[in-house]
N, C-alpha and C positions, 0 to 999 in steps of 0.2 A: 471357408469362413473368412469373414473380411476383417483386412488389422483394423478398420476403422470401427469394427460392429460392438456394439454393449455401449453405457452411459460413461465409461469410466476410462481414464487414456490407457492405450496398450502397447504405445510404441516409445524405442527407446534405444535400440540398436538400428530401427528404422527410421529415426529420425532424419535425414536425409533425404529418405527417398517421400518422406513425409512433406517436406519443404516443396522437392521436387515438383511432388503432384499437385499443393495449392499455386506453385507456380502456375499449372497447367491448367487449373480450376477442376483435376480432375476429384478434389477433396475439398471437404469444408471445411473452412477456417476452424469451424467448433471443434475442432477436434485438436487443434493446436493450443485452443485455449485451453480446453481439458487436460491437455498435456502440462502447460504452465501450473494449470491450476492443483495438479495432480504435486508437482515442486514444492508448491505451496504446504500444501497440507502435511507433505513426506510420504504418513503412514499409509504401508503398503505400495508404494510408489514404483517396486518393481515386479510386483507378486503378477501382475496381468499379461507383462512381458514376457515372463517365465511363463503362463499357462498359454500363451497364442505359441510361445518357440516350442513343447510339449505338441502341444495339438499337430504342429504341422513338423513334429519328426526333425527337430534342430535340438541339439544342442549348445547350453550355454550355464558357464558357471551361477549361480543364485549371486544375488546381491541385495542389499539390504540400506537401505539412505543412513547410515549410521555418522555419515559428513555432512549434512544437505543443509548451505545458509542461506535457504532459498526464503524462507519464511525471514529470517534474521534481516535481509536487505531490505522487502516489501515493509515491515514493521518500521526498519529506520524513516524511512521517507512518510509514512504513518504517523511519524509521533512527532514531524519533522516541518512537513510542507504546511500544513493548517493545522497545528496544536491549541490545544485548549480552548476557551469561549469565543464565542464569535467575534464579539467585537475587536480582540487582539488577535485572531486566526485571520481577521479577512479585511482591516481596518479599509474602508471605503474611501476615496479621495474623487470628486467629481466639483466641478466649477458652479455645476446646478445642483445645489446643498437639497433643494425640492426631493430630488429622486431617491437619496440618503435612508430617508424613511419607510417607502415603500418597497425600494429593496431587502429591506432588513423586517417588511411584514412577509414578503414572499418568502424568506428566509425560512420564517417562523411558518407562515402555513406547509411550508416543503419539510419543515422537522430538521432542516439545515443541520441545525448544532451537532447530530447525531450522522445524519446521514454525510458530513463532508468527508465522514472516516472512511465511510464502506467506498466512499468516490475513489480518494485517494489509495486505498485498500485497491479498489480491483486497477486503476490506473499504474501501479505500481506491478503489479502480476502479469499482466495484459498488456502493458505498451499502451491500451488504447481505452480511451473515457467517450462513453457517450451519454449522452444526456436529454432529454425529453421535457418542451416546457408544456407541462397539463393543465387541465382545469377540470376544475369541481363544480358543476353546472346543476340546476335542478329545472322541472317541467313546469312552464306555467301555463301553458294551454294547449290544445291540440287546432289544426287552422282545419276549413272545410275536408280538405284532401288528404287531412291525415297527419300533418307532417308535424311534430313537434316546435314548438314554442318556450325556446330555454333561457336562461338569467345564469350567469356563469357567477357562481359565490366565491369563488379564489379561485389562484393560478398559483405553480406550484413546479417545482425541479424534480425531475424524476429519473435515478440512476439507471442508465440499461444496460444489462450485464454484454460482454461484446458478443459472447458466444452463442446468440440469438439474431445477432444483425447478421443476416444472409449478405447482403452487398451494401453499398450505397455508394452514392458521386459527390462531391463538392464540385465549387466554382473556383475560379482563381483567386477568389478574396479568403476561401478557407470554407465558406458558408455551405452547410450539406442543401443540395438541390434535387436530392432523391433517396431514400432507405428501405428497405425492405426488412421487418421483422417475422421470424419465424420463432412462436412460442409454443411448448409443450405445456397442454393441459393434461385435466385428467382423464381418462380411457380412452389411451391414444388419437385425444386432438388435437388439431392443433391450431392455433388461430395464427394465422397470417396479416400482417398490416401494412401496407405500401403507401407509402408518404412521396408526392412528389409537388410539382407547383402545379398540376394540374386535376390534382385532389388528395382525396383518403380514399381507400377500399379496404378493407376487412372481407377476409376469407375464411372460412371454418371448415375444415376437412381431417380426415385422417390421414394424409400422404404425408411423405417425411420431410423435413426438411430442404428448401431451395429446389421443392419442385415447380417443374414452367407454370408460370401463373393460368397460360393457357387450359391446363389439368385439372384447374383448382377448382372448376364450375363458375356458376355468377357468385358475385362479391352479394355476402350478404349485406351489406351499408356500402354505401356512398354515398360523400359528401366534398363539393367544393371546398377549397381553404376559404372562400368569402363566410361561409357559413359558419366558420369559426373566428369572423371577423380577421382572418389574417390573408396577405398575400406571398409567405413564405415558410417556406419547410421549419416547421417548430423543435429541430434538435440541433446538437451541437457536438464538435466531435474534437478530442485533442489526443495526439500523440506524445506517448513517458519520451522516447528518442524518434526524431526523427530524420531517418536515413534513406527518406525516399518515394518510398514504398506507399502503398494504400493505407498500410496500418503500421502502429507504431512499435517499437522492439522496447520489450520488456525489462523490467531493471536488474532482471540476472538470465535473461535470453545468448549472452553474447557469451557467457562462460557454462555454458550448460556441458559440454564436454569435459573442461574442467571439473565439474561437479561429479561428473559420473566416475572421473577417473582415481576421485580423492575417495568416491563413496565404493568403487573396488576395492583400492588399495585396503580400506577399513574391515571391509568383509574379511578378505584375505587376511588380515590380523587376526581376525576375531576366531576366525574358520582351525589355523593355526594353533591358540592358547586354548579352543573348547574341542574341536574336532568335530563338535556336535554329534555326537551320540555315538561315534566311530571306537573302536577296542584300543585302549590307551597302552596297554599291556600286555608283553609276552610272555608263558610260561615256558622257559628253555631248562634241557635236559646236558647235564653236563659228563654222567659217567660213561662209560662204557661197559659192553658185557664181557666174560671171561675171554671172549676168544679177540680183543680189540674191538667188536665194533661197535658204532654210537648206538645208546640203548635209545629207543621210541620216547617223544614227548610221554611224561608225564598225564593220564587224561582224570580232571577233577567230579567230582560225582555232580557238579553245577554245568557240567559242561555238554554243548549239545555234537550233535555230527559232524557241524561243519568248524568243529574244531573252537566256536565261541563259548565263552563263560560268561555268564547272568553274576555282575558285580552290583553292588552297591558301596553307598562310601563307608565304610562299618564294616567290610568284609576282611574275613581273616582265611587269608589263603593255607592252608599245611602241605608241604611238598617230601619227597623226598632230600637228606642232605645235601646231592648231588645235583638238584636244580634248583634256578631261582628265577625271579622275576625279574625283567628288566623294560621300563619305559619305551611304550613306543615313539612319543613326542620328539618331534625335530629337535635339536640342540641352535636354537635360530637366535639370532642376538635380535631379542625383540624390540629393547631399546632402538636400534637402529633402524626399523621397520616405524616405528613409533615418528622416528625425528622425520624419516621418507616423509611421511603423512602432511605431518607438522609444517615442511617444507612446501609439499602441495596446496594447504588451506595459505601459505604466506602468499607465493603464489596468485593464489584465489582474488588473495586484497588488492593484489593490483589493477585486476579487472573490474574486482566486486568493492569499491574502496570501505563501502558503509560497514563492512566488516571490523574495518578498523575501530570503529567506537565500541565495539562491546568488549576490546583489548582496552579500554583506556582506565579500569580501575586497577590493570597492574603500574601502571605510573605513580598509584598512591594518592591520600586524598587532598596533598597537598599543590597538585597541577593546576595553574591558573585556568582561565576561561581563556586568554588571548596563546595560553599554547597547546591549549585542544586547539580551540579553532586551527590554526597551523599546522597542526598535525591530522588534522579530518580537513585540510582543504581543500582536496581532490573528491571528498564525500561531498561535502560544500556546495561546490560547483554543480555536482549532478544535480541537487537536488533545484539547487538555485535555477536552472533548465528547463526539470522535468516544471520546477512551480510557476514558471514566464509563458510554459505551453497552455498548462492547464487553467492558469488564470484568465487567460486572453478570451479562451472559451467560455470560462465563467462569469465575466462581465459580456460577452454577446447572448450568452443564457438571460443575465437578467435585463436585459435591454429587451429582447423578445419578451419577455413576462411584463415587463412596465408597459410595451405597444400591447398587447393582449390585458391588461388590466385597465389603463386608461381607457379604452375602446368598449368594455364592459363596463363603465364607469367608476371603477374599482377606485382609480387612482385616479384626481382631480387637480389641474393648472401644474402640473408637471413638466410639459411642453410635450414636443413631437420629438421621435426619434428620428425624421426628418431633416428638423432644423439643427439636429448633434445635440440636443437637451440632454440624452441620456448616456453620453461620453462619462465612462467613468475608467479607474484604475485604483488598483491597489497599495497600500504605502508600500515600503520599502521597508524590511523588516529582517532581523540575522536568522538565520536555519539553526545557529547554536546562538542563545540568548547570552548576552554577556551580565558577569556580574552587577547587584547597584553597586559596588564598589568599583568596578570599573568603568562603569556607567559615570557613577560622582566624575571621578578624574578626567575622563573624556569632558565632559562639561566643563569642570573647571580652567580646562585647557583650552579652550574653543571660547570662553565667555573671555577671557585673561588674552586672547588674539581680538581682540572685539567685535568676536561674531552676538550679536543678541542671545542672551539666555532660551527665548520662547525659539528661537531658532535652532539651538543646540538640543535641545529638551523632542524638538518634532523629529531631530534629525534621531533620536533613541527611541521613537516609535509612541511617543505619549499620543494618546486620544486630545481632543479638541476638548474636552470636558474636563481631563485633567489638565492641563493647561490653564482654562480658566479658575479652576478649582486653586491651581498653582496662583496666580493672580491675585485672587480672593484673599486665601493665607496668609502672601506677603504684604497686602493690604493690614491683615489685622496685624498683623506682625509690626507694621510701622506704625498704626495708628496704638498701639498697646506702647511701643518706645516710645511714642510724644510724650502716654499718659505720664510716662516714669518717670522721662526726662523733667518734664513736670512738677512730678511731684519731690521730684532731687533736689529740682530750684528752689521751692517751698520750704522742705527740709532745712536747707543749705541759708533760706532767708531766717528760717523762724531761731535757728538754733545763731547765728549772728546776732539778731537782735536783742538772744538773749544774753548772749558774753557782753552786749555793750550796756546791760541793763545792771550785770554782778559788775561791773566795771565803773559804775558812778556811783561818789556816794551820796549824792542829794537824788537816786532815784528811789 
């Protein structure tokens, strides 16, 4: 039986030799991911490992993820890197204000707002984001020779799970110049898709995954990239850490022995206070008979051959006066097995820092926003990383979707991506959002050094509309103080004129 064999990961004491063998190419990556992904979820996380060490006549103690913050760390950077609506999740900054719009329709036909989660989701588990820019095409004719005649209706971002990409290559700019997708269908298909600069092919077969394409028979489609109006491979690839390597290391990959050792320790506790199913209790025999010697345990009518007794919690034992019962449970200072633990998940934080925020309501609810951030600033950083990798890919995503949309006439006087028209980046924005209250101060301090207001305000992340919106206000705000002032003078005249009016007596 092979460790790799079934859909569900199986290794875990072989993980080593598991690294090994993708070193070697002698395994697929999918299987690694399955492992991450397996992190991910916990439940069951070890039950497959125990049935492959069974199968092949190993022993090894059970264990059970009853520590596992594997989900806890992928959530942070989830709720973290691109939070909330789009336009504050991804605020656009580009010199050609033109492109602003049409990115933000490709957005909308990609389902963006929904789908940047699952990006970030699998980018966070996996190390690695790949991305696919589509399109939505329909038929409007057929030519003499058969060949379809299409009108592309949108273009569109499309997340690809990693654990499907068989291989692929970039260039030294970063740009993939070659991929290879292996997808499972239904009744053991599987479709095959090979992207490179010198077309598309699509294969449909039943053989397994990252077989030589040599095997796969004729491609059933081919098509030049011309025919999809492009000269370049239409995905995008970005690494959570990059140390190197083809693909990227995951945001809790580097502590995964840690993990495993904190989720022993736990079993062993657990194993310990339940015994799980094990006889908690001994029936000892205390008298002896006339002549000195120790008289035979005690045997109860509950009791079978091999010396066990069928309890329940409700049972009442009756013995002779001369025996009694006494606890088989270790006398363990559990507390102290407890702090052990305790100490391994601290441990943990220092690898895993994103940990640290789900400690920060013992601080109380009166901890500012400027001493979280300081105390999550090693969270901070990661994330601030994994989101400078994954951004870079996602404005070359929508750069490929603006030349494939322009080109189908989607998008009109936008420019070329040629001439750098579709150069864009994202603002600059905190992983931990600061209070408006520290927000005001900040401002008040920066306007009070005489940096410009509309300068202080961009530098907290406002939108170009709020902004204006700001403008607008303080507009009516002054032209509402003229009115008053105004009307003060008025006031201030008529009630004068009239003290000098009680003030004559010929008026």
């Amino acid at each position: 039986m092979s460790i790799f064999s079934g859909t569900t990961p199986q290794l875990y004491l072989m993980r080593a030799q598991l690294i090994a063998q993708l070193r070697e190419q002698e395994a697929s990556p999918a299987d690694w991911y399955r492992m991450l992904e397996a992190y991910y979820f916990a439940n069951g996380l070890y039950e497959q490992l125990q049935t492959w060490l069974y199968e092949n006549a190993i022993w090894t103690p059970g264990m059970k993820p009853l520590r596992n913050p594997a989900s806890r760390v992928v959530e942070f950077h989830v709720t973290h890197l691109w939070p909330g609506p789009l336009d504050k999740a991804l605020p656009i900054v580009a010199n050609n204000k033109r492109i602003v719009e049409p990115i933000q329709q490709v957005w909308a036909w990609s389902n963006w707002g929904r789908k940047k989660q699952l990006a970030t989701r699998w980018y966070a588990t996996f190390g690695d984001w790949f991305c696919k820019v589509a399109t939505r095409s329909k038929v409007l004719s057929l030519t003499a020779d058969g060949e379809e005649k299409r009108k592309v209706e949108r273009v569109f971002l499309q997340n690809i799970k990693p654990e499907v990409v068989t291989d692929f290559d970039i260039d030294e700019r970063g740009f993939v110049i070659f991929i290879r997708l292996d997808i499972p269908k239904e009744d053991n298909e599987m479709h095959t898709e090979v992207w490179s600069k010198a077309g598309y092919w699509l294969y449909i077969h039943e053989k397994s995954a990252g077989e030589d394409l040599d095997k796969l028979g004729e491609p059933v489609e081919y098509r030049p990239l011309s025919a999809f109006g492009i000269d370049f491979v239409p995905f995008v690839h970005a690494q959570f850490m990059d140390v190197g390597e083809k693909r990227g290391v995951g945001s809790y990959v580097l502590a995964l022995d840690k993990i495993d050792e904190a989720n022993r320790m736990a079993t062993r506790l657990h194993q310990l206070i339940f015994r799980f199913g094990k006889p908690t209790k001994a029936l000892l025999a205390n008298g002896n008979d006339p002549t000195g010697r120790p008289l035979p345990p005690v045997k109860l009518s509950n009791q079978s051959d091999d010396g066990k007794t069928e309890e329940h919690d409700d049972d009442v034992i009756s013995m002779p006066g001369t025996s009694k019962v006494e606890y088989l449970i270790a006398n363990i200072n559990y507390d102290a097995h407890l702090k052990a633990i305790e100490a391994q998940l601290r441990e943990l934080e220092e690898d895993l820092p994103e940990l640290s925020y789900y400690r920060l309501k013992d601080f109380g609810a009166n901890i500012s926003g400027r001493a979280v951030r300081t105390l999550l600033s090693h969270a901070i950083d990661r994330a601030l990383e994994a989101r400078g990798n994954i951004e870079d890919a996602l404005a070359r995503a929508n750069m490929m979707a603006l030349t494939i949309g322009a080109k189908a006439g989607l998008f009109k006087d936008i420019g070329t991506y040629e001439n750098g028209d579709f150069e864009h980046t994202f603002a600059e924005r905190d992983v931990i959002s600061p209070s408006a209250f520290e927000d005001a101060e900040t401002i008040k301090t920066e306007v009070g050094a005489n940096i410009p207001l509309v300068t202080s305000v961009r530098r907290r992340g406002w939108s170009e509309a709020e902004i204006a919106q700001m403008a607008k206000d303080k507009q009516a705000q002054q032209d509402q103080e003229q009115v008053s002032l105004a009307q003060a003078l008025l006031e201030a005249e008529r009630r004068r004129d009239q003290n000098q009016t009680a003030g004559d007596p010929d008026a």
